[in-house]
C-alpha positions as CSV (number, residue, x, y, z in Angstrom):
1,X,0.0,0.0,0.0
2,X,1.4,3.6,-1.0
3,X,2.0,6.2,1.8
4,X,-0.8,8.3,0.3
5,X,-2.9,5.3,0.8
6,X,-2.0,4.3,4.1
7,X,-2.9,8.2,5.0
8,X,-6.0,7.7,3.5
9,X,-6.8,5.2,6.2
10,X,-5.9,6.9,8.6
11,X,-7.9,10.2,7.9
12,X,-10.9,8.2,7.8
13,X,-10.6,6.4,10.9
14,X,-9.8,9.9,12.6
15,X,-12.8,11.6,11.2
16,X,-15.3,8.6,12.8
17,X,-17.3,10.3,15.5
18,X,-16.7,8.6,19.4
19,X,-20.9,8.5,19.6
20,X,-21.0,5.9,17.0
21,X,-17.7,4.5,16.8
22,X,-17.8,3.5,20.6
23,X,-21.2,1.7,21.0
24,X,-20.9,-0.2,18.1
25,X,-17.4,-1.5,18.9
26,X,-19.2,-2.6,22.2
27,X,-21.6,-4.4,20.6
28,X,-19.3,-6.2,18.4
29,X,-17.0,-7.0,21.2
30,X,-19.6,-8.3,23.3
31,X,-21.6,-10.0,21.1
32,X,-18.7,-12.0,18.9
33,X,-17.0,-12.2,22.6
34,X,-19.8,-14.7,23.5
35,X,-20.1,-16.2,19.9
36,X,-16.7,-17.0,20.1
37,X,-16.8,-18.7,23.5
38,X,-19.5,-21.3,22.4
39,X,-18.5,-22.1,19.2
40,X,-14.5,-22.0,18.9
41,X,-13.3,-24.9,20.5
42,X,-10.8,-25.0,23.9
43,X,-7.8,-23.2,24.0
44,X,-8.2,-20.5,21.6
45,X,-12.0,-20.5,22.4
46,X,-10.6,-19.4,26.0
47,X,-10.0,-16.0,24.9
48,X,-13.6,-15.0,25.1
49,X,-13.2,-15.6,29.1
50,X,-10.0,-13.3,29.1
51,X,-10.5,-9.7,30.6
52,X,-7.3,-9.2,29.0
53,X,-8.5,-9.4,25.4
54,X,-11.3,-6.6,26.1
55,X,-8.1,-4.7,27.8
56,X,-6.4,-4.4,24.9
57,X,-9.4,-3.7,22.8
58,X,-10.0,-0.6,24.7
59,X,-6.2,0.1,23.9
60,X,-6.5,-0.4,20.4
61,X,-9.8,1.7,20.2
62,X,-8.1,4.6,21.3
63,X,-4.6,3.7,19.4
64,X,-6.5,4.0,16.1
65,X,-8.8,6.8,16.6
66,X,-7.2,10.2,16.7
67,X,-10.0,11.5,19.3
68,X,-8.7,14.0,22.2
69,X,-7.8,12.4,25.9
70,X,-11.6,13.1,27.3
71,X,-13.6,11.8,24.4
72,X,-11.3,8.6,24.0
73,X,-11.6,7.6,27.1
74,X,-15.2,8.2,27.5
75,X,-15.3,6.5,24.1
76,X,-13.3,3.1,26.1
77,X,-15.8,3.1,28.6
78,X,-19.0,3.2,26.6
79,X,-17.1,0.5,24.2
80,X,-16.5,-2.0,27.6
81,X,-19.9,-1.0,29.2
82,X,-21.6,-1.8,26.4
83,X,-19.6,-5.2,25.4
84,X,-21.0,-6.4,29.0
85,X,-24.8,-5.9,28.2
86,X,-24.2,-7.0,24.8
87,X,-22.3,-10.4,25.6
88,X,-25.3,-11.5,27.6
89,X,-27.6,-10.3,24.9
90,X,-26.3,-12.8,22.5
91,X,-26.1,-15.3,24.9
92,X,-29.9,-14.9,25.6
93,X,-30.6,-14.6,21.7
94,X,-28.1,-17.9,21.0
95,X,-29.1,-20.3,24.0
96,X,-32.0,-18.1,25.7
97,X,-30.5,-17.4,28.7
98,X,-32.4,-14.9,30.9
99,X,-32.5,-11.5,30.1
100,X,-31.9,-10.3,33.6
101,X,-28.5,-11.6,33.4
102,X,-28.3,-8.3,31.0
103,X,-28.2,-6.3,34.3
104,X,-28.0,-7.7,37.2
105,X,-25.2,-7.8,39.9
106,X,-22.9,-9.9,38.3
107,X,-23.1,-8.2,35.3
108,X,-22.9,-4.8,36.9
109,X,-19.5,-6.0,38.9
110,X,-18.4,-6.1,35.1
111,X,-19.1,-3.0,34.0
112,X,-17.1,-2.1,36.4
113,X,-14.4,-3.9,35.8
114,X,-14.8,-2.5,32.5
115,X,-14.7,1.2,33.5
116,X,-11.4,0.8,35.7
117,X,-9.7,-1.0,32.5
118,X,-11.2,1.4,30.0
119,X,-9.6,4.5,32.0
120,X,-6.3,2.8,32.1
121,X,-6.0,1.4,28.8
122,X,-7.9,4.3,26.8
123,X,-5.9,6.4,28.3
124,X,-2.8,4.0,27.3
125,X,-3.9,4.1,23.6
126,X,-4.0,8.1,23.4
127,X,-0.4,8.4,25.4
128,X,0.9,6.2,22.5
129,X,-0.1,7.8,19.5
130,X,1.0,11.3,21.0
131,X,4.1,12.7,19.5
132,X,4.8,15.3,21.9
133,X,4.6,13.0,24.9
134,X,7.9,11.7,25.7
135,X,9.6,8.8,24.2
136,X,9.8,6.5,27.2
137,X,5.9,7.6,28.4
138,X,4.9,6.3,24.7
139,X,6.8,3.0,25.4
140,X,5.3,2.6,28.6
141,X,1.7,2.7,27.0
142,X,2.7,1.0,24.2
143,X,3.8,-1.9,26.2
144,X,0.3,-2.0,28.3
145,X,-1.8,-4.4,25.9
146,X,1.5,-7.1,25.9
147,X,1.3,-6.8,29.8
148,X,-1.9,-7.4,30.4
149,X,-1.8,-10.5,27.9
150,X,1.7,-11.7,29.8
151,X,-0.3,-10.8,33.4
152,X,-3.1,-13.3,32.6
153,X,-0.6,-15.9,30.7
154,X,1.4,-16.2,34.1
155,X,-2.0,-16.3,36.0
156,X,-2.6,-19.5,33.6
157,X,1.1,-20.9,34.3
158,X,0.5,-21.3,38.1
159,X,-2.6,-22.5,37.4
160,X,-0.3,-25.8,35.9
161,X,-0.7,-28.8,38.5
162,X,-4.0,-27.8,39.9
163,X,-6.1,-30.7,39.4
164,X,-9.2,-28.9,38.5
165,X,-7.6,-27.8,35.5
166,X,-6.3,-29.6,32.5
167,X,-2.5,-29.3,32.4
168,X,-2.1,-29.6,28.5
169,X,-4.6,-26.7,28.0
170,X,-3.2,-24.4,30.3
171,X,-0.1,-25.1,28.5
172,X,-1.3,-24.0,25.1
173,X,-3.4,-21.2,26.1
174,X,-0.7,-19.9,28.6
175,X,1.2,-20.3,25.3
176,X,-1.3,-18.2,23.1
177,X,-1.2,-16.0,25.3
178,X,2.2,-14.8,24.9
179,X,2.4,-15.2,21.4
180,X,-0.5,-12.6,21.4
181,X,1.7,-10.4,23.7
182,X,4.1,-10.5,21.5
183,X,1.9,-10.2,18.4
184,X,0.4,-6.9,19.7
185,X,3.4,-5.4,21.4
186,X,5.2,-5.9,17.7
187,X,2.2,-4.3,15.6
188,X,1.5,-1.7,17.7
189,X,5.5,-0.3,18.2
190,X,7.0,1.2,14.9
191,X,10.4,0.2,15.0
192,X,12.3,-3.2,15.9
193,X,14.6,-0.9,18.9
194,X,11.2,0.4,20.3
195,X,9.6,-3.0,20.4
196,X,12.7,-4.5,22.4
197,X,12.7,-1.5,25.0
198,X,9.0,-2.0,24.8
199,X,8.9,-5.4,25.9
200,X,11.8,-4.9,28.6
201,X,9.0,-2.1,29.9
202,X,6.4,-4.6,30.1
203,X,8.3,-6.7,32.6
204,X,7.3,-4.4,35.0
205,X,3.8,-4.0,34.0
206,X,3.3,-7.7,33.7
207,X,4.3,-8.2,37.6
208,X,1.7,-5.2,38.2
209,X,-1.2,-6.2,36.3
210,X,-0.6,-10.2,37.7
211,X,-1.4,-8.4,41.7
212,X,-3.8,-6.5,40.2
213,X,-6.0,-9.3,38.3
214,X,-5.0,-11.6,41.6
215,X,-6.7,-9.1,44.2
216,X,-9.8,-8.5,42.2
217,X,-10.1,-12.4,42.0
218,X,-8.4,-13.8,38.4
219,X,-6.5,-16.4,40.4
């Protein structure tokens, strides 16, 4: 693709309005979340379970869409409040589970969830794609959505042994899990130097986000 293309691209993801770009990524994410959990077999179908996946969607929401700091993460949090609603939509359209599951407490604890990730990794996405920030602030966001993946991947590793859990999956999908880490950290960081001090960043974060998904009971 030609540079003038490529700008093309961009220009037109930039000029989407927030109000509809956000709700319908929500729905999307919710709704193929739960599609993907029934019908794509164990361990890649274990990615619809991950909080990590809708993480890094609220990263890459504000990566791509050149809104200001405010609107983006406003835009992150309607895009994971909405994914919630929407997931148990589908699953009450697909398998006609009840409705109240749409909005009651469990659901609600998820929102939640969803707001506290969207703040952090909205605002991750803008710090990113912002050339006057400094260099290493940009490499710290950038390195958030391979984190996160790494945090739930180790989370999976000591989960190896437990009896309740089958140790060849845990192995693969600890496994996918940090080849998506690594997929992500590499597409979202321009330059082969940037993705190494990237990744050496993410150490850090990974040891972070593993407490943090540990105390609010991914264990």
């Amino acid at each position: 693709m030609t540079i003038e293309g490529q700008a093309k691209i961009v220009r037109t993801v930039a000029g989407r309005p927030a109000v509809l770009v956000a709700p319908v990524a929500g729905l999307l994410l919710g709704g193929l979340d739960f599609v993907w959990i029934k019908y794509v077999p164990s361990p890649v179908g274990e990615l619809g379970n991950s909080i990590a996946v809708w993480a890094v969607a609220a990263f890459l929401l504000t990566l791509l869409n050149r809104w200001s700091l405010p609107v983006s993460v406003a835009a992150a949090i309607v895009q994971l409040g909405v994914a919630v609603p929407a997931y148990y939509l589908a699953a009450t359209l697909i398998q006609h589970d009840d409705p109240a599951n749409m909005y009651d407490a469990n659901a609600l604890l998820w929102v939640g969830l969803g707001v506290v990730a969207a703040l952090v990794f909205g605002t991750g996405g803008v710090v990113a794609r912002r050339p006057d920030a400094p260099e290493l602030l940009r490499d710290t966001a950038l390195a958030l959505p391979g984190a996160v993946l790494f945090a739930e991947a180790v989370l999976q590793a000591f989960r190896i042994g437990d009896p309740s859990y089958s140790t060849g999956g845990l192995v693969a999908y600890t496994l996918i899990l940090i080849f998506l880490g690594l997929a992500v950290t590499a597409l979202v960081t321009p330059t082969w130097r940037r993705r190494g001090v990237v990744l050496v960043l993410a150490l850090p974060l990974t040891a972070a986000g593993y407490a943090l998904l540990s105390v609010t009971g991914f264990h």
